[in-house]
matplotlib code that plots the C-alpha trace (Angstrom):
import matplotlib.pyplot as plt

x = [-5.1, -5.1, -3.8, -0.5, 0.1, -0.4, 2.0, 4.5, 4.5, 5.6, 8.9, 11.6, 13.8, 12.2, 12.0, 16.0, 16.2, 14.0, 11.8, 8.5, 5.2, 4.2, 1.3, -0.7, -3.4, -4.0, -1.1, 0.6, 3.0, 6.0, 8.3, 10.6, 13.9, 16.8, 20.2, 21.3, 25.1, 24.1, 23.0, 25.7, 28.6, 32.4, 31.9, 29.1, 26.3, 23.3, 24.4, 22.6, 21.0, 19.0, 17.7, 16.9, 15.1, 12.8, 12.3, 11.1, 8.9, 7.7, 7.2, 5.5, 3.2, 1.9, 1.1, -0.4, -2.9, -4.1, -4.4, -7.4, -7.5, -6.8, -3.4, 0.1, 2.9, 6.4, 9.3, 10.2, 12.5, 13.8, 16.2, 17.6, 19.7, 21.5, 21.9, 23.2, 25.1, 22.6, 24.2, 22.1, 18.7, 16.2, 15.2, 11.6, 10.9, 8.1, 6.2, 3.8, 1.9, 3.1, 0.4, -1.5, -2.4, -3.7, -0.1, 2.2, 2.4, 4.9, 6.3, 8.0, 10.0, 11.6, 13.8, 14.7, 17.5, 15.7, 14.6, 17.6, 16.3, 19.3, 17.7, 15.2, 14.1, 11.7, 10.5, 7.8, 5.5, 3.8, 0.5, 0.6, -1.9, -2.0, 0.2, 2.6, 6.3]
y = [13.4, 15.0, 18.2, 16.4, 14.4, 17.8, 19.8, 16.9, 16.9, 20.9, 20.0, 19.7, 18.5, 15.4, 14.6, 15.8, 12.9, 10.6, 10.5, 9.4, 9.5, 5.9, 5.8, 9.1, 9.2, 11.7, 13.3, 10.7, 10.7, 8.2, 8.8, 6.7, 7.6, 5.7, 6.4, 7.7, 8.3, 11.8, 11.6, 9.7, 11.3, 10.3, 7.2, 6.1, 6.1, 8.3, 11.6, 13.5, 16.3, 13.3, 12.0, 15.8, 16.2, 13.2, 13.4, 16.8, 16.8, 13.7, 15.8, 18.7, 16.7, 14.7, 18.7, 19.7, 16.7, 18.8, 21.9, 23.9, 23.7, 27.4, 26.5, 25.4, 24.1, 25.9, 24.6, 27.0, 24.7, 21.1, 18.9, 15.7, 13.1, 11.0, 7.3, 5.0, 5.6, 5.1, 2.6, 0.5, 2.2, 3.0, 5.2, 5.4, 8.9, 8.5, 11.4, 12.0, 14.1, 14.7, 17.9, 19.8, 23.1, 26.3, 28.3, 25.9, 21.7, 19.8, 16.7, 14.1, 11.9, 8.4, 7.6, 3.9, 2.1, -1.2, -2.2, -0.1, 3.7, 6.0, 9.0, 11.1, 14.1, 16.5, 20.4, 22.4, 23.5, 26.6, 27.4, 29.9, 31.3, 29.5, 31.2, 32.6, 32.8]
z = [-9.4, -12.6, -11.2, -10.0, -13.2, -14.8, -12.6, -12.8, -16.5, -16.4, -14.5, -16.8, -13.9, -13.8, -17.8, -17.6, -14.3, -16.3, -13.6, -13.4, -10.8, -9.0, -6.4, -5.8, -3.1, -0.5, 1.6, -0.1, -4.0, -5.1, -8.0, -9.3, -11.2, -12.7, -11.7, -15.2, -16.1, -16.0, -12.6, -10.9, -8.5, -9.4, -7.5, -10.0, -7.1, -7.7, -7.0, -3.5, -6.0, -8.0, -4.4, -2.8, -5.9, -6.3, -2.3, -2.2, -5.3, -4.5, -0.9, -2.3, -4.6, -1.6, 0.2, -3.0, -2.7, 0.2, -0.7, -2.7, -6.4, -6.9, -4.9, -6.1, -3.5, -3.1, -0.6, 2.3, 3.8, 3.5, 5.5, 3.9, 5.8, 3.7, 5.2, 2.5, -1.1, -4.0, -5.3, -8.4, -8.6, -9.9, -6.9, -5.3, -3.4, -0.8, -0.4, 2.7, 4.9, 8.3, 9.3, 6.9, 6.8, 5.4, 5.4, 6.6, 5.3, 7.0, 4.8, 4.7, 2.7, 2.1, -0.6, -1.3, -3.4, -3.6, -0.1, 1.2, 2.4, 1.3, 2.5, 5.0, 4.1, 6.4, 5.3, 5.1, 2.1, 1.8, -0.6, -3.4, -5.6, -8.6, -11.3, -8.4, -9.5]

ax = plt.figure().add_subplot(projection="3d")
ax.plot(x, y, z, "-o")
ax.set_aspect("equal")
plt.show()
């Protein structure tokens, strides 16, 4: 699980949300993020950009636990429903598996406020040759 601590550490996104990785297994991440001042909307919850972005990383890390090491994980598409504000934080982004494959990985992810989900997100991942921009 190297390779995803490694990957993670090259997104300057998540330093710039504070976030950090939890669990890592396969088909399966969690990160975790405060809600910082920075990240908040003008009602002071956590802003919908700070939970699309820990869902889907935390998405396209679980799809890169499946893929070959000479592979690295892009987003084609991704869906988010939002379901409840984030109101006190931090956030947990659970990042799974739904089907694995060799040009298409379809994901999923939870995002949680506490025991309260604020968020759904579904998409597709696609592997890339490593080094791919």
């Amino acid at each position: 699980m190297k390779r995803i601590h490694d990957s993670f550490d090259r997104q300057s996104m998540m330093t710039t949300l504070g976030a950090t990785l939890g669990k890592i297994a396969d088909g399966h991440v969690e990160i975790h993020a405060p809600i910082l001042p920075s990240s908040q909307q003008q009602h002071g919850y956590g802003h919908a950009a700070l939970t699309f972005a820990i869902g889907d990383s935390a998405a396209g890390y679980a799809a890169l636990t499946t893929m070959a090491p000479d592979q690295e994980v892009l987003t084609a598409e991704m869906k988010i429903n939002l379901l409840s504000p984030a109101a006190k934080g931090p956030l947990r982004a659970v990042g799974r598996v739904i089907k694995p494959g060799k040009r298409l990985v379809v994901v999923q992810a939870e995002v949680f406020d506490g025991q309260t989900q604020v968020a759904l997100l579904q998409g597709t991942m696609v592997p890339v040759g490593n080094g791919t921009r």
